[in-house]
C-alpha positions as CSV (number, residue, x, y, z in Angstrom):
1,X,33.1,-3.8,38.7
2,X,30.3,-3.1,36.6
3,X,31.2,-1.2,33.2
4,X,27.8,0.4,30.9
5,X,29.4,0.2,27.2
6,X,26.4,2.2,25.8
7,X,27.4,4.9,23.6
8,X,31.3,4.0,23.9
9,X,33.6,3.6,21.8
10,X,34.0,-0.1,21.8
11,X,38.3,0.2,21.6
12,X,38.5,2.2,25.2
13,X,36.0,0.2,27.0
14,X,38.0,-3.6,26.2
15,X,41.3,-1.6,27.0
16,X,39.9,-1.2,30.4
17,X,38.1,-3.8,30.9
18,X,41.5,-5.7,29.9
19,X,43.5,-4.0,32.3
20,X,41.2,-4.0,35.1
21,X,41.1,-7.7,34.7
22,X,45.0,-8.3,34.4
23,X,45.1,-6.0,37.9
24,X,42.7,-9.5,39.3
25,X,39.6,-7.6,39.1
26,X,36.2,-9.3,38.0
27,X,34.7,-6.8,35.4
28,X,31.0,-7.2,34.0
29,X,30.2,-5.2,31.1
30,X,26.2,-4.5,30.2
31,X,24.8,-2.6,27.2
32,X,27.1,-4.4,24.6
33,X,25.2,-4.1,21.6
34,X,24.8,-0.2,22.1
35,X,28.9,0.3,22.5
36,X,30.4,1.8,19.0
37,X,33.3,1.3,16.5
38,X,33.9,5.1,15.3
39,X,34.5,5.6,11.5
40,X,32.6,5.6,8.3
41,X,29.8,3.0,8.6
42,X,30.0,1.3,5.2
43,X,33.8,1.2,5.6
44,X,33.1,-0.6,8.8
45,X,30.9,-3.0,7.3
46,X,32.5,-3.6,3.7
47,X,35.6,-4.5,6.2
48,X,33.9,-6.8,8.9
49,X,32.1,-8.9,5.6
50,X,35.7,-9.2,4.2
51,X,36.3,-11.3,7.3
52,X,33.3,-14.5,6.6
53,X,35.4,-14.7,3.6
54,X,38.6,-16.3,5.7
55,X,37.7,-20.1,5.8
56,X,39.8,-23.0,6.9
57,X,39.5,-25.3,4.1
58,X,40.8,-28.1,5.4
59,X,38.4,-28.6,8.3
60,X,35.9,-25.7,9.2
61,X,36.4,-26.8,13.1
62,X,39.7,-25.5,13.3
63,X,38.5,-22.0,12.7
64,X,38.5,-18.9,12.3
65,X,35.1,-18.2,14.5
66,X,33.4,-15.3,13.4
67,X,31.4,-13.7,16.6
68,X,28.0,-12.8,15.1
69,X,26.1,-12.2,18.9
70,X,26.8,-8.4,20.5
71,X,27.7,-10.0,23.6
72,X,30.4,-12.3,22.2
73,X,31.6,-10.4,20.0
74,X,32.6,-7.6,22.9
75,X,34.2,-10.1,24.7
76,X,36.5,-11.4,21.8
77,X,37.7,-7.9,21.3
78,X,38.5,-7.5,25.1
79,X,40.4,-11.1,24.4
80,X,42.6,-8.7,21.4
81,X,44.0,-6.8,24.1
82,X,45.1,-9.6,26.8
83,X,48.4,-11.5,26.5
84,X,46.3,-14.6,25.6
85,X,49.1,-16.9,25.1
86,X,50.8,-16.6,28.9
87,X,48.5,-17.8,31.8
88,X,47.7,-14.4,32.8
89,X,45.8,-13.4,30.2
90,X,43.8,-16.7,30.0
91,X,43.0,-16.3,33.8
92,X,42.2,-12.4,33.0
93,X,39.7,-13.4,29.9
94,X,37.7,-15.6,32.9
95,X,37.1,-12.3,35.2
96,X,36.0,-10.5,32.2
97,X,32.2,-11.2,31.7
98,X,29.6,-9.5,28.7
99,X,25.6,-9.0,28.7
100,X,23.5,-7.3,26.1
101,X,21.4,-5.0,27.9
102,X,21.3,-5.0,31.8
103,X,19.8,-8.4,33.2
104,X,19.8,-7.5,37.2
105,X,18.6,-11.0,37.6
106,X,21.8,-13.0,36.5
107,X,24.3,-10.5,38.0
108,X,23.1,-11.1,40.7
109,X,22.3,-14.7,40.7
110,X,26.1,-15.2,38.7
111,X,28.0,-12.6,40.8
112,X,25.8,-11.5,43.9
113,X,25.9,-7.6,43.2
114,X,22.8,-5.5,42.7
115,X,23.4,-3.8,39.7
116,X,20.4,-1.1,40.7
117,X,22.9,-0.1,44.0
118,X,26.3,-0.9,42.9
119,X,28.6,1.8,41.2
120,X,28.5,1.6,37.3
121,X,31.5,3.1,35.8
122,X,30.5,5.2,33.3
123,X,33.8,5.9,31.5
124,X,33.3,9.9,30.1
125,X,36.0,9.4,28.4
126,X,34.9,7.3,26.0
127,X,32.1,8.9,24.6
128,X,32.2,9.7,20.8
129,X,29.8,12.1,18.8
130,X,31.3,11.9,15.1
131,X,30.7,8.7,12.5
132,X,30.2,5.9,14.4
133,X,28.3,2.2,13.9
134,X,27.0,0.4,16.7
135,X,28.0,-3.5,17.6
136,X,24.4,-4.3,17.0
137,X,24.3,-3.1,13.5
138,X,27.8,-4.8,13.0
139,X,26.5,-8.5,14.1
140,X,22.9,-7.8,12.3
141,X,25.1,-7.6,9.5
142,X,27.0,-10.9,10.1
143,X,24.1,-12.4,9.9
144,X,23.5,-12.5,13.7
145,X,20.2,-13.4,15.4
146,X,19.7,-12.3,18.4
């Protein structure tokens, strides 16, 4: 299943993505840097810069890991809404798969689907027209380089 995040609001498109991977399915989802977090954009910022702050003093490999890359940083928020700590959700996280823009090449090399044939859920739902930021902004302002 092939999911286009472009213009959605980022919460809706992990909540399906999550469940649609719990129910076994493999989910793909292209356009991640155009998908958006709705609310006032400085708010949004101010708040994701508040995060770099968290450090583990002891020894910085031990975390926290701060996703600065679109694609990544999509795919740790669809991780947010899986039971990570039961096998289920680990095995759920492995179907779940996240490319910035649409490269037909590695779908179908990776999965074997041709993404210019194959259905594309579009999610109408999910569309939102009020304040919004866009995950690209977000991880340009982490410090992302992409």
């Amino acid at each position: 299943m092939i999911v286009d995040a472009e213009g959605k609001v980022l919460g809706r498109v992990c909540t399906f993505a999550a469940k649609e991977a719990l129910l076994g399915e493999d989910v793909i989802i292209i356009n991640a840097e155009k998908a958006v977090v709705s609310g006032n954009k400085e708010m949004i910022l101010r708040k994701e810069l508040r995060k770099l702050e968290i450090k583990n003093l002891g020894n910085p490999r031990h975390g926290p890991f701060h996703q600065k890359r679109p694609d990544k940083y999509v795919r740790r928020s669809v991780r947010g809404m899986l039971p990570w700590h039961r096998y289920r959700g680990r095995e759920a996280y492995r179907r779940v798969m996240v490319y910035m823009g649409v490269p037909e090449d590695e779908i179908k090399k990776k999965h074997g689907i041709d993404v210019k044939t194959a259905q594309i859920e579009r999610l109408e739902g999910a569309r939102k027209k009020m304040k919004c930021v866009t995950v690209e902004e977000i991880c340009r302002t982490l410090g992302g380089k992409f």
